[in-house]
C-alpha positions as CSV (number, residue, x, y, z in Angstrom):
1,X,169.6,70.4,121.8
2,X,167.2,67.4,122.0
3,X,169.2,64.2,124.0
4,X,169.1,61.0,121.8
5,X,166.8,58.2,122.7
6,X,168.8,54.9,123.7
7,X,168.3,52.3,121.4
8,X,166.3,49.7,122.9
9,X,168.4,46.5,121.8
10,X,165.4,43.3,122.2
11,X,166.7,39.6,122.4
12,X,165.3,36.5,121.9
13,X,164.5,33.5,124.0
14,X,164.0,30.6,122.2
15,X,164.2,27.7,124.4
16,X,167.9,27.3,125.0
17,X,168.8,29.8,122.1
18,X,169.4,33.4,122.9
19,X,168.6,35.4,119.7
20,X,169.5,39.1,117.8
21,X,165.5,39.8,117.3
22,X,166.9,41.2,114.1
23,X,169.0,38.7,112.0
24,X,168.1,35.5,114.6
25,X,171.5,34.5,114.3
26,X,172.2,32.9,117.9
27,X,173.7,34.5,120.5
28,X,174.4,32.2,123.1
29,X,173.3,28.9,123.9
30,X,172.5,27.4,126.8
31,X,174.2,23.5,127.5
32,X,173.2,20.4,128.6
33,X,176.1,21.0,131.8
34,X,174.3,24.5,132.3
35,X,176.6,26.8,130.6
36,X,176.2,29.6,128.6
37,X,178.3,29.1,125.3
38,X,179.0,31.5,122.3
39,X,178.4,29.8,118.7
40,X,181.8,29.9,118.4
41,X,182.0,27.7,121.5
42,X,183.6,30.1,124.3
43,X,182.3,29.8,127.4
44,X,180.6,32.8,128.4
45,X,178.8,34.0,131.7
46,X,177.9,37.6,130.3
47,X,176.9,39.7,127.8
48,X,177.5,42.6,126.4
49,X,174.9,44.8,124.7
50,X,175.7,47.5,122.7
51,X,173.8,51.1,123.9
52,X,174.0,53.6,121.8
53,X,175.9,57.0,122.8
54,X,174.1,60.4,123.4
55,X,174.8,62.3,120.2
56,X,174.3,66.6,120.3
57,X,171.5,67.7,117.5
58,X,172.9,70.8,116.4
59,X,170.5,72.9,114.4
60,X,172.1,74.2,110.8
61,X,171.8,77.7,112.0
62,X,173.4,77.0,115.6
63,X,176.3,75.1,113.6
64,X,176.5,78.5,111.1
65,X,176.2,80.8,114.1
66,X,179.0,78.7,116.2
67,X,181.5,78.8,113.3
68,X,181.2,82.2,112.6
69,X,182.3,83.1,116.1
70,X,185.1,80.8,116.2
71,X,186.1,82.0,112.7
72,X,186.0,85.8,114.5
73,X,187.9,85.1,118.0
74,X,190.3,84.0,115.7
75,X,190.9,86.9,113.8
76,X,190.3,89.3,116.5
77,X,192.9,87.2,118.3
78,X,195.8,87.5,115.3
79,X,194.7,91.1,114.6
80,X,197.7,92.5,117.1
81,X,200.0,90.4,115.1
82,X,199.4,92.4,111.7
83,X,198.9,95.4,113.5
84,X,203.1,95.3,114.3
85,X,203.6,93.8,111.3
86,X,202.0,96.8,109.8
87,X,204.2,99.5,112.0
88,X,207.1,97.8,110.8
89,X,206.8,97.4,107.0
90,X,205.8,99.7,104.4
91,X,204.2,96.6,102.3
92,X,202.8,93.3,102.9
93,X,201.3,90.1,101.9
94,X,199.3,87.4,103.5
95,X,202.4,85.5,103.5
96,X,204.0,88.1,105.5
97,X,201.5,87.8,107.8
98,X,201.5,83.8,107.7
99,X,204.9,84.2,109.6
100,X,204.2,86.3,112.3
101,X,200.7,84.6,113.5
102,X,200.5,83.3,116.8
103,X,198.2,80.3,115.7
104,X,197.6,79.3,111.9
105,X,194.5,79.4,110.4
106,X,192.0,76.6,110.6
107,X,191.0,77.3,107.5
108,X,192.3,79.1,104.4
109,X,189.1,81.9,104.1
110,X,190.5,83.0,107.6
111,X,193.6,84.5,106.2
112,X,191.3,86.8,103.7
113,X,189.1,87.7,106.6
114,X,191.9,89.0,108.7
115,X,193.2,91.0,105.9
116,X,189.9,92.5,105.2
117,X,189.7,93.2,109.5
118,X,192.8,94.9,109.0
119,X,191.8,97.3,106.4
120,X,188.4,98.0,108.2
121,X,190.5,98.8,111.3
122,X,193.1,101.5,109.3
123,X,196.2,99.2,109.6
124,X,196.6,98.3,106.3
125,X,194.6,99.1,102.6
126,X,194.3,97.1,99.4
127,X,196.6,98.0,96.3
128,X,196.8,96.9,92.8
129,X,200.2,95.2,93.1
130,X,200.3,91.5,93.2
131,X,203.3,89.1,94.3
132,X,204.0,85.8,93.7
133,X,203.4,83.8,96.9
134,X,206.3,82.4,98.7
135,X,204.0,79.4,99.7
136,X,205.0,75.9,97.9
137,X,201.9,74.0,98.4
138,X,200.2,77.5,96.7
139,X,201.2,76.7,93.4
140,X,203.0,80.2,92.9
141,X,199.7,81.5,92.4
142,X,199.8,85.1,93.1
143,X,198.8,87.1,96.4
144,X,197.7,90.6,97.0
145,X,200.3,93.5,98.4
146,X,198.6,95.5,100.5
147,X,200.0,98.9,101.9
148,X,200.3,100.0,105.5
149,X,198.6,103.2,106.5
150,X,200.9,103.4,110.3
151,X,204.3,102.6,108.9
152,X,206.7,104.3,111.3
153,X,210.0,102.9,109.2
């Protein structure tokens, strides 16, 4: 990561005039009773310059790289929950899972990805059944059943 730069902000003195070097609209000006006023006429002993804040640059492949790990400390950490959802049902569906997850997916990929992790860990396998999901905002769209291989009934 490369720090940003501040952004060097230049003013203008021009006579009693204090300037934006970009747009010369005034930004104080200095009166006859030697007071600093606004061009709105406030009476102003300071002023404020804007500096610009550090900003992170974040390499595409860091920001790729970064997600993926989040994406996989969340699965890893709602595996346990399928896991006893698998022991205690014979079939299930991501929206069986959905209900028993100790924090809910940032995303909607996640849920397929924890699905998948289950299979490759021998919790649970694919089958050709499908449901309809009990989700609302899902349209009644359709979800895979999947079949537990540790059901202890």
């Amino acid at each position: 990561m490369t720090p940003a730069t501040p952004k060097t902000e230049i003013l203008l003195l021009r006579g009693s005039s204090l300037l934006d070097a970009e747009t010369l609209h005034p930004i104080a000006t200095l009166g006859e009773d030697g007071v600093w006023r606004t061009p709105e006429g406030a009476v102003s002993d300071s002023i404020a310059v804007p500096r610009q804040a550090a900003t992170a640059i974040v390499k595409p492949a860091e920001q790729l790289a970064a997600e993926k790990a989040q994406d996989a400390t969340w699965v890893a950490g709602q595996l346990e929950r399928v896991a006893e959802l698998a022991h205690s049902q014979r079939d299930l569906t991501v929206d069986d899972c959905r209900a028993v997850l100790t924090a809910r997916p940032y995303k909607s990929s996640l849920m397929s990805s924890l699905m998948v992790a289950a299979a490759h860990r021998g919790l649970i396998e694919k089958t050709s059944d499908h449901r309809r999901t009990s989700r609302a905002t899902s349209g009644g769209r359709s979800v895979r059943v999947w079949r537990s291989r540790v059901y202890t009934g």
